[in-house]
C-alpha positions as CSV (number, residue, x, y, z in Angstrom):
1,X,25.5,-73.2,-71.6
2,X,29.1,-73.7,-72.4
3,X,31.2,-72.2,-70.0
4,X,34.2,-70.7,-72.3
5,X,37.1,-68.5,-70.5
6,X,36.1,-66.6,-67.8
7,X,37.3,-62.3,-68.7
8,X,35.2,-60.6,-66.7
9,X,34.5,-61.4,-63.5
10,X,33.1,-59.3,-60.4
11,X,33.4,-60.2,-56.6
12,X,31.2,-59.4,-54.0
13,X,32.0,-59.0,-50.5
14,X,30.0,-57.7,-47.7
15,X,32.7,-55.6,-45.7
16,X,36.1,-53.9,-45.4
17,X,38.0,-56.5,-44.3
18,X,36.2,-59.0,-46.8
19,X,37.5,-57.5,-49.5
20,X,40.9,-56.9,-48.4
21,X,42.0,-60.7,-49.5
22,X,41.3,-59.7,-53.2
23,X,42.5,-55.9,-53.1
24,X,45.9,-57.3,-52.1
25,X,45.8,-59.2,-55.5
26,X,45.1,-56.2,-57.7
27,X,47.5,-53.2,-59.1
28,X,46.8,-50.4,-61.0
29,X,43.4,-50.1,-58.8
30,X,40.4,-47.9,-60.3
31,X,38.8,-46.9,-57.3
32,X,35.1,-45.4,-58.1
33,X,31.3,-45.6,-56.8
34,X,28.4,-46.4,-58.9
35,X,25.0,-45.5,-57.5
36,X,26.4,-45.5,-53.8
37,X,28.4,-48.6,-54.3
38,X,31.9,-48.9,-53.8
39,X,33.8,-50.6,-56.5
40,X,37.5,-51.3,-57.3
41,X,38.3,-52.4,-61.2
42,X,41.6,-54.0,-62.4
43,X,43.4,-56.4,-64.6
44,X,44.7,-59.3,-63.0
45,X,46.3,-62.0,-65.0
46,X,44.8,-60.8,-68.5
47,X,41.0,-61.0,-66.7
48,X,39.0,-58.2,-65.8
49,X,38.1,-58.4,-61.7
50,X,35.6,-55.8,-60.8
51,X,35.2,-56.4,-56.4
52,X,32.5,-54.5,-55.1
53,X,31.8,-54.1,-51.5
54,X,27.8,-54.4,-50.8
55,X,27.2,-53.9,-47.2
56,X,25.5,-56.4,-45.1
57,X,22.7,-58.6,-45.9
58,X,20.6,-59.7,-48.9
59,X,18.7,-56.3,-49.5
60,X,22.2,-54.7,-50.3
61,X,23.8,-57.4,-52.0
62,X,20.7,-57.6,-54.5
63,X,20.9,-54.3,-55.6
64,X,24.6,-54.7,-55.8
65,X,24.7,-57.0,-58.2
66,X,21.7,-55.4,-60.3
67,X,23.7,-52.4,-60.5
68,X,26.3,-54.2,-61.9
69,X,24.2,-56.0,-64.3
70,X,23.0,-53.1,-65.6
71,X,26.2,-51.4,-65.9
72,X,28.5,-54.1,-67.7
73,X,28.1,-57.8,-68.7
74,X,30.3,-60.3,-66.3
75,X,31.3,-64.2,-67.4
76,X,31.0,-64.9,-63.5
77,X,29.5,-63.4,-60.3
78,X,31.5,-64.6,-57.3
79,X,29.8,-64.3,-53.9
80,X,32.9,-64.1,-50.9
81,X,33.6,-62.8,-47.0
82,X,33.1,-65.0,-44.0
83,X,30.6,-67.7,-43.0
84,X,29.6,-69.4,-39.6
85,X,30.0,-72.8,-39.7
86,X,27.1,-75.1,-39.2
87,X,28.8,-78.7,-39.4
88,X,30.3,-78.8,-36.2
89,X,33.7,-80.2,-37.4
90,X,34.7,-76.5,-39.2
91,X,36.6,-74.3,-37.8
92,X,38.0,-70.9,-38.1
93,X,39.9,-70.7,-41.2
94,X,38.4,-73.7,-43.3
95,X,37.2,-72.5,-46.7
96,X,34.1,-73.5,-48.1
97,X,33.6,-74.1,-51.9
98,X,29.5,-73.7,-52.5
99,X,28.2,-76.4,-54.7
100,X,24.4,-74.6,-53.9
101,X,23.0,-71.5,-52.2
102,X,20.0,-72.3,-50.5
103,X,17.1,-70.0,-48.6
104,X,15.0,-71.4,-45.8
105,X,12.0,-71.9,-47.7
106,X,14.0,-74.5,-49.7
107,X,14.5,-72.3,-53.1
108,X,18.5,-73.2,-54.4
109,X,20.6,-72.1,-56.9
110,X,23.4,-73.7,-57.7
111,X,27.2,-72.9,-58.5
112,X,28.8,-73.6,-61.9
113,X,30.6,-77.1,-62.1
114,X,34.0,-76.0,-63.9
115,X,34.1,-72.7,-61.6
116,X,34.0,-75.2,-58.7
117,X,36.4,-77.2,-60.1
118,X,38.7,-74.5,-60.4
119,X,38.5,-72.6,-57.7
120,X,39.1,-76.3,-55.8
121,X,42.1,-76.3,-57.4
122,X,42.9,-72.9,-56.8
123,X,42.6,-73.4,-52.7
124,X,44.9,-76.6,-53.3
125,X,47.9,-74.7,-54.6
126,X,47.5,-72.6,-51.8
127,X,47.8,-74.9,-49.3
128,X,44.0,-75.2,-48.4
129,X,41.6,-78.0,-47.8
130,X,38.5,-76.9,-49.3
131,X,34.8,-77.9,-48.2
132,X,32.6,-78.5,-50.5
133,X,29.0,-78.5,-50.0
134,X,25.5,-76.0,-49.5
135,X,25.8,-72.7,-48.2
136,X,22.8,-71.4,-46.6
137,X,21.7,-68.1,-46.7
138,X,20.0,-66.0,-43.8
139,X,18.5,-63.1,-43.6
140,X,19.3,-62.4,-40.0
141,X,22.5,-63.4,-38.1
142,X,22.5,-66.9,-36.4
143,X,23.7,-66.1,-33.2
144,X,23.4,-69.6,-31.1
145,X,23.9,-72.9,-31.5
146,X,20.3,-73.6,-31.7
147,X,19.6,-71.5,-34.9
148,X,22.6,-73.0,-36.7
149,X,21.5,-76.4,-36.3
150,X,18.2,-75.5,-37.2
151,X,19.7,-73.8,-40.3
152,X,21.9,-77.3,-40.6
153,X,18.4,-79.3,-41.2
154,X,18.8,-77.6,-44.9
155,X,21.8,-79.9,-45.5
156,X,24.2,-76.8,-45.4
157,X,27.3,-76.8,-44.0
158,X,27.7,-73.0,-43.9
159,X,25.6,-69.7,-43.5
160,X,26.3,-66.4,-45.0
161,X,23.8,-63.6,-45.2
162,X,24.6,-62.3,-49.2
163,X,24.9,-65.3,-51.4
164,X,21.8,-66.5,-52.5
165,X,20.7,-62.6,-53.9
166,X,23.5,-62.6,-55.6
167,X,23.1,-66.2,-57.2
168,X,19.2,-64.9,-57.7
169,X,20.7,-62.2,-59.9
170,X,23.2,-64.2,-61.7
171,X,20.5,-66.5,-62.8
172,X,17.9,-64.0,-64.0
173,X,20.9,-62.7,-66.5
174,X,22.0,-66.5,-67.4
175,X,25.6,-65.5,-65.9
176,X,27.7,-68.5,-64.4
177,X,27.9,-67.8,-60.4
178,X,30.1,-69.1,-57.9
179,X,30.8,-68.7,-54.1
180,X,33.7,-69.4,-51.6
181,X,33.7,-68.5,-48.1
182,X,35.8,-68.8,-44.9
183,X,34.4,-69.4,-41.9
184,X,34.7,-67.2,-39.1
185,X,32.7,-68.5,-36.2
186,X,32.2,-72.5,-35.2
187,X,29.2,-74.5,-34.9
188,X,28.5,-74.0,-31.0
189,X,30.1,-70.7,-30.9
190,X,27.7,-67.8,-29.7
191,X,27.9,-64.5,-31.2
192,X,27.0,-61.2,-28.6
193,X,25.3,-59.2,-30.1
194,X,23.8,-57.2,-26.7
195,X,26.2,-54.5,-27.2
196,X,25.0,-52.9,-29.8
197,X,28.5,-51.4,-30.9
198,X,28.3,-53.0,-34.8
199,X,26.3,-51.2,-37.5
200,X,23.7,-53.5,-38.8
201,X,24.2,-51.8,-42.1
202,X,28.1,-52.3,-42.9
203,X,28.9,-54.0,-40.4
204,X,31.5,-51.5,-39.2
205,X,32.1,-51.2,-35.4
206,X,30.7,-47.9,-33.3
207,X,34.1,-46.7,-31.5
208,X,32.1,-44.8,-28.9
209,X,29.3,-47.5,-28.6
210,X,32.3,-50.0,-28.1
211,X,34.2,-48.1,-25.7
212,X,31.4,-48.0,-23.7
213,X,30.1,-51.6,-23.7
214,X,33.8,-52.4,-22.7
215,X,33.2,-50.0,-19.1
216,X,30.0,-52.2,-18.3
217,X,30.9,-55.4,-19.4
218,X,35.3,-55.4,-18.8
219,X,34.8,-59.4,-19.2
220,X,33.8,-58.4,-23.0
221,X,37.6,-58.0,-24.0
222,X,38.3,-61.7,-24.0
223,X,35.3,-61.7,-26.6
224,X,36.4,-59.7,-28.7
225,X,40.0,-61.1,-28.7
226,X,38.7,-64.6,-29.9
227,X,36.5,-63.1,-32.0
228,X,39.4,-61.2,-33.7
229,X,41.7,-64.1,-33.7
230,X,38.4,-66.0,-35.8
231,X,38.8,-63.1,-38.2
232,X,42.4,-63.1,-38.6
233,X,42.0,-67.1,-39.7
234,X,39.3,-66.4,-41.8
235,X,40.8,-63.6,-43.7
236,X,44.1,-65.3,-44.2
237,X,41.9,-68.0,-45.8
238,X,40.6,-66.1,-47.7
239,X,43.9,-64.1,-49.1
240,X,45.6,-67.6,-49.4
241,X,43.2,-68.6,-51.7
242,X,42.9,-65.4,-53.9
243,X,46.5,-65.1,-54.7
244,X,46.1,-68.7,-56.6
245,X,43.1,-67.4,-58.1
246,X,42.9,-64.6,-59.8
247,X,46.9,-65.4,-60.2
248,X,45.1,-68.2,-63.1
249,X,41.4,-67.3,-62.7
């Protein structure tokens, strides 16, 4: 299939702060839900960007992008947020340019060539060094060190939790996809999840469910300080390499 000009083009992202990198980008915002789903819709740089925000895991993101399958015809579906790293030389920050999403049981899709190609250059003019390689997705977080290099005997070289429904979707309608993420945690870099102060669904922290973890466990607060430096890094990544691309998408 021969690429042509990409026009219409939605994003997904997973959570709040995943989509903050591309809201910055847009004016004129047309803020609205479809079928329980968040959406924003604008015009940037004569395309238009339609950034959805689908909640946590490959359950949501499928019927994310169904919805909006149904709803409109896209030139691109663009999978983005965070990722864990799973070579142990990325760090906080790095970006990752997909060239596949694969699933455990070895099923792949992979990411359009000239998308690629573009959004490489895309992170270049912004100052970035992109990775390029497989992107694994999970349907459960990998907490330890031990489930990311198991998940690193797939050949990826990053693990996300959205990306291969979404590529599943984008295939089924013949539509080019693409993905880019940033990662947030490293390679040996252990995620607590004991306190149960994050909603598996959004991924939105509990306020009362934090404050409380925080009176047993006072040691937590240097946790959660890395943890939101890691975040910082990864969404500056992220909104470093969106204001080059959707400024010549």
């Amino acid at each position: 299939m021969n690429p042509g000009p990409v026009r219409r083009i939605a994003i997904f992202a997973a959570l709040q702060w995943e989509c903050r990198p591309v809201l910055r980008q847009m004016r004129q915002v047309r803020r609205d839900n479809l079928a329980g789903l968040l959406r924003w819709n604008a015009e940037v740089a004569d395309v238009d960007v339609t950034l959805v925000k689908t909640g946590v895991g490959m359950e949501r993101a499928d019927r994310a992008a169904r919805t909006l399958c149904a709803a409109q015809r896209y030139d691109l579906l663009l999978s983005s947020g965070c990722a864990g790293a799973l070579a142990g030389d990325l760090i906080p920050g790095d970006l990752v340019l997909a060239e596949a999403v694969v699933l455990a049981g070895g099923e792949s899709w992979q990411t359009q060539p000239e998308h690629g190609r573009q959004a490489r250059a895309a992170a270049e003019r912004a100052g970035l060094r992109p990775r390029i390689g497989g992107i694994f997705s999970s349907p459960v977080v990998l907490a330890t060190s031990d489930q990311k290099r198991a998940a690193a005997g797939s050949g990826a070289i990053a693990v996300e939790m959205e990306g291969a429904a979404i590529a599943r979707v984008a295939a089924e309608h013949d539509i080019p996809f693409g993905a880019v993420r940033s990662i947030l945690d490293p390679a040996e870099t252990r995620l607590d999840q004991s306190g149960g102060f994050v909603d598996p669904a959004t991924g939105s922290v509990r306020p009362l469910a934090l404050a409380g973890h925080l009176l047993r466990h006072p040691s937590a607060f240097a946790t959660l300080r890395e943890m939101k430096k890691m975040m910082d890094a990864a969404e500056s990544s992220l909104q470093r390499f969106f204001s080059q691309y959707l400024a010549s998408p």
